[in-house]
C-alpha positions as CSV (number, residue, x, y, z in Angstrom):
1,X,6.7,-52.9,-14.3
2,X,5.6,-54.4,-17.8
3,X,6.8,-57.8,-16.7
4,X,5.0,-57.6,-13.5
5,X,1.5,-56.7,-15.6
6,X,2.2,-59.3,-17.4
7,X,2.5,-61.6,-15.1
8,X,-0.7,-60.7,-13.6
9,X,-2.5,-60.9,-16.3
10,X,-1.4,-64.2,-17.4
11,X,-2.3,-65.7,-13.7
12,X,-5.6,-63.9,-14.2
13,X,-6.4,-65.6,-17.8
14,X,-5.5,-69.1,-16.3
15,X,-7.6,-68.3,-13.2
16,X,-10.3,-67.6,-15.5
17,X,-10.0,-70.2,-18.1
18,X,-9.8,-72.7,-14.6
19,X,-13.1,-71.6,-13.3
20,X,-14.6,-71.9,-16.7
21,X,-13.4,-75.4,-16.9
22,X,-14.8,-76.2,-13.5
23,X,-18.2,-74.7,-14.4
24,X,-17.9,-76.5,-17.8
25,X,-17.5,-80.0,-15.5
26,X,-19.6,-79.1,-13.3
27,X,-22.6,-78.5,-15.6
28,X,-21.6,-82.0,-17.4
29,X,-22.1,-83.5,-14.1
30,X,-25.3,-82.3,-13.2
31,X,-26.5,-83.4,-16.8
32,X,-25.2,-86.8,-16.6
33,X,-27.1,-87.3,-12.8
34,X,-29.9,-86.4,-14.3
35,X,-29.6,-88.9,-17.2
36,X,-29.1,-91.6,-14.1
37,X,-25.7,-92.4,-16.0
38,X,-24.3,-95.3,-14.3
39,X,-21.2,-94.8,-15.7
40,X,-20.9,-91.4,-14.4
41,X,-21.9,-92.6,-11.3
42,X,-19.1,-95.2,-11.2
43,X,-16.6,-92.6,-12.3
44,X,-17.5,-90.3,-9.3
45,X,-17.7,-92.7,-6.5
46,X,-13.4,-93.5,-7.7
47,X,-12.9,-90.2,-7.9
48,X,-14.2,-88.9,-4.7
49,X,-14.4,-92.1,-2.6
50,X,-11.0,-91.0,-1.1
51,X,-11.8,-88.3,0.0
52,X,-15.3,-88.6,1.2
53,X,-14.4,-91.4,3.5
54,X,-11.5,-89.0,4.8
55,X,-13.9,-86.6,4.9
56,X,-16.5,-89.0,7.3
57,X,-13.9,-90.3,9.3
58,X,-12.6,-87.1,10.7
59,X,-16.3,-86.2,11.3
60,X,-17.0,-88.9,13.1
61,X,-14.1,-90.1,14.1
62,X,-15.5,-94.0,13.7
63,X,-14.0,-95.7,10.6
64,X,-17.4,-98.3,11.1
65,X,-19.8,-95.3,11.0
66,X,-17.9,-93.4,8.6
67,X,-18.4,-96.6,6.4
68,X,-21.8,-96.7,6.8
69,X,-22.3,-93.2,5.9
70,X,-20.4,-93.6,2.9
71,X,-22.1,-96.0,1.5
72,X,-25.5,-93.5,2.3
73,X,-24.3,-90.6,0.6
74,X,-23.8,-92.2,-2.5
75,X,-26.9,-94.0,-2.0
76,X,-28.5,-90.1,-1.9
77,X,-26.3,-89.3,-4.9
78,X,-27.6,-91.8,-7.2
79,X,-31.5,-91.1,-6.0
80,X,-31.4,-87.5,-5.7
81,X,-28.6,-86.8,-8.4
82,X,-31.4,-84.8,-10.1
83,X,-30.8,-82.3,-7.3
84,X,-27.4,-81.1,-8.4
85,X,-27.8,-78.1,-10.6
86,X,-24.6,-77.4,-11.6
87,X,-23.8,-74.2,-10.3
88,X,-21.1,-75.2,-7.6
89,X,-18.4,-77.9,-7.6
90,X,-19.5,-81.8,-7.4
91,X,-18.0,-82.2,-4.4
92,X,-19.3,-79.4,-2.2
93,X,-22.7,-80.6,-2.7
94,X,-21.2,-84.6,-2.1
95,X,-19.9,-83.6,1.1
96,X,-23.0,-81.2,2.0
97,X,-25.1,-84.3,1.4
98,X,-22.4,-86.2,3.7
99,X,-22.5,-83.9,6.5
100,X,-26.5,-83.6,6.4
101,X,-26.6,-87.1,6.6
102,X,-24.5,-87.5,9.6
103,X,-26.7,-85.0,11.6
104,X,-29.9,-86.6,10.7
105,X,-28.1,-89.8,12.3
106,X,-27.3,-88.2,15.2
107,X,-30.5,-86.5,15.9
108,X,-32.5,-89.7,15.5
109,X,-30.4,-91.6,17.5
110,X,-30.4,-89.1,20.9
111,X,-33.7,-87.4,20.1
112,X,-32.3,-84.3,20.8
113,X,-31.3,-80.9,19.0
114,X,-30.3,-80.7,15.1
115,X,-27.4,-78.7,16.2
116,X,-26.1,-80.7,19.0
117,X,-23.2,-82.2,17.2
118,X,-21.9,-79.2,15.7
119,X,-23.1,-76.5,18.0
120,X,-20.5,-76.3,20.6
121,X,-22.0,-72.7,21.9
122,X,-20.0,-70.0,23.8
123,X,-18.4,-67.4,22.0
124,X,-15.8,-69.1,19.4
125,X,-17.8,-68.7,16.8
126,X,-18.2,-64.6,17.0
127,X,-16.5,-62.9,14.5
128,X,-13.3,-61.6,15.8
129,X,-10.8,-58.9,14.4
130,X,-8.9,-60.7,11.8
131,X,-9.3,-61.6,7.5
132,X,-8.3,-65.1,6.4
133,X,-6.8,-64.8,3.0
134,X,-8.4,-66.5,0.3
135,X,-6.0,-66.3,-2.5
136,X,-3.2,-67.0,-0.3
137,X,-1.5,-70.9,-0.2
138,X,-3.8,-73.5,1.5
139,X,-2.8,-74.3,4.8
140,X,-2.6,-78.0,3.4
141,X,0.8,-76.6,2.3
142,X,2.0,-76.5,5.4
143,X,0.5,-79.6,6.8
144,X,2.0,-81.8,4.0
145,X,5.5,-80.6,5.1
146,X,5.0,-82.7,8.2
147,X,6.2,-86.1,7.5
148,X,4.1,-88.4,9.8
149,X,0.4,-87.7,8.9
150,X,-0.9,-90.2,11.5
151,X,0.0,-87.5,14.1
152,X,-1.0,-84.9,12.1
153,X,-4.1,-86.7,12.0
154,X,-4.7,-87.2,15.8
155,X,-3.9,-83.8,16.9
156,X,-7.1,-83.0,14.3
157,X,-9.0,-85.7,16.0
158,X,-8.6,-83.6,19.3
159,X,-10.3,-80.9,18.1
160,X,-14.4,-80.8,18.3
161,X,-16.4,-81.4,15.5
162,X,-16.7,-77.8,14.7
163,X,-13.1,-76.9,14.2
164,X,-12.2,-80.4,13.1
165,X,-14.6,-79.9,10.1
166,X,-13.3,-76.6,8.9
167,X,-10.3,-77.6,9.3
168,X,-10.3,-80.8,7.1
169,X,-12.2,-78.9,4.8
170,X,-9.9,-76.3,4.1
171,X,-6.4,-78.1,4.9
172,X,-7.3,-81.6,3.1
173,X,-9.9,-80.9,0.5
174,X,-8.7,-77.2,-0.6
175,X,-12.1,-76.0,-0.5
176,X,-12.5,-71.7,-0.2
177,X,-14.3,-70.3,2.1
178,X,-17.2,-70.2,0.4
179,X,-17.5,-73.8,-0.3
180,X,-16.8,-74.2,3.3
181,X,-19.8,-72.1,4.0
182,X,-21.8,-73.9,1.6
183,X,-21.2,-76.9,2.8
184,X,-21.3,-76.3,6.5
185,X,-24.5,-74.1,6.1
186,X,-22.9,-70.9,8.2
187,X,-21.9,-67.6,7.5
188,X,-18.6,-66.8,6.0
189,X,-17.3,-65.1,9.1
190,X,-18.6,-67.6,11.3
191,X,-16.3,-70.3,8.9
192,X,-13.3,-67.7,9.1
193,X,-14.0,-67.6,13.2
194,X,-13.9,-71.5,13.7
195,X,-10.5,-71.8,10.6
196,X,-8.8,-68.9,12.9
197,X,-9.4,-70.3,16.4
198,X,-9.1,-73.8,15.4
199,X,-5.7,-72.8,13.8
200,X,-4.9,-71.3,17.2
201,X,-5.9,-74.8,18.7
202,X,-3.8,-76.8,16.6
203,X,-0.5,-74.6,15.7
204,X,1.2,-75.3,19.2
205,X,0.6,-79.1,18.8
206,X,1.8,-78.8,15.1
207,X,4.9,-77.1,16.2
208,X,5.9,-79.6,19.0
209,X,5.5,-82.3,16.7
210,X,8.0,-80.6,14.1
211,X,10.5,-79.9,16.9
212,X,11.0,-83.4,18.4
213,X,13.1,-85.0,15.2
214,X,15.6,-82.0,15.6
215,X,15.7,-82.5,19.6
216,X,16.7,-86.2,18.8
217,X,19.7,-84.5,16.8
């Protein structure tokens, strides 16, 4: 029982002393943007460029456009850097400014709704009767398991924008759910909703694809 205390209470102390460094960085960030430190600048685009471009390409599932949008974002980043406050991680704003970016695109292109890429309508995104665990192991975990990420990657591409996007966001970054919902400008349930069903989407794909090397056996 003592053990077990202490055990939590050590995981509790490195949780907090984690957060605190992430505020800490966080807040150093937003200072430095403000500045208009170049080197900063430099040392983000490296550290994030990775992911961001991931990030793009899954949203718009064009490696050209995704390009294109990269290099916007960061264009938006070093005008508007002074935006950043501090209070969340870097890159859920980064990829907030990413995902804006790409809807603005859209709707100038067709002329029509803001929400038309993302708003799939119907009823997937009412809450249903389930909890997604925040604390529990990212579902990345479970993804990385699977050796050929190509084909991890198209059965993602499958999915519609909606799913696809919590779905990246949650498997590949690691964001919570309340980054998610930052980022993706809905409500927490609604980003629980689309993670559940677009689980539901995905799983049966997932688990064919991890079947066929011990068929071959």
């Amino acid at each position: 029982m003592k053990a077990a205390l202490l055990r939590t209470f050590s995981t509790r102390n490195a949780a907090t002393a984690e957060a605190e460094q992430v505020r800490a960085e966080s807040l150093a960030i937003a200072e430095g943007l403000k500045r208009q430190n170049a080197g900063l600048l430099e040392e983000l685009i490296v550290r994030y460029q990775h992911r961001l471009l991931r990030y793009l390409m899954y949203l718009t599932g064009n490696r050209e456009q995704a390009e294109d949008l990269f290099q916007e974002v960061w264009m938006r980043v070093m005008l508007r850097g002074s935006q950043f406050n501090g209070q969340s991680r870097f890159e859920t704003w980064l990829f907030t400014i990413a995902r804006n970016l790409l809807i603005d695109q859209r709707r100038k292109r067709t002329m029509s709704s803001l929400d038309e890429l993302f708003e799939v309508g119907g009823d997937d995104d009412r809450p249903v009767g389930f909890e997604v665990s925040d604390t529990d192991p990212t579902p990345f975990e479970h993804f990385s398991r699977l050796e050929d990420r190509e084909r991890v990657a198209a059965v993602l591409l499958e999915l519609d924008a909606l799913h696809r996007e919590v779905l990246v966001l949650r498997f590949h970054e690691e964001m919570s759910l309340e980054e998610i919902s930052k980022v993706t400008q809905a409500p927490l349930s609604t980003v629980k909703s689309r993670l559940y069903r677009g689980m539901a989407m995905v799983r049966p794909k997932l688990e064919r694809m991890t079947a066929r090397p011990q068929e071959a056996l």
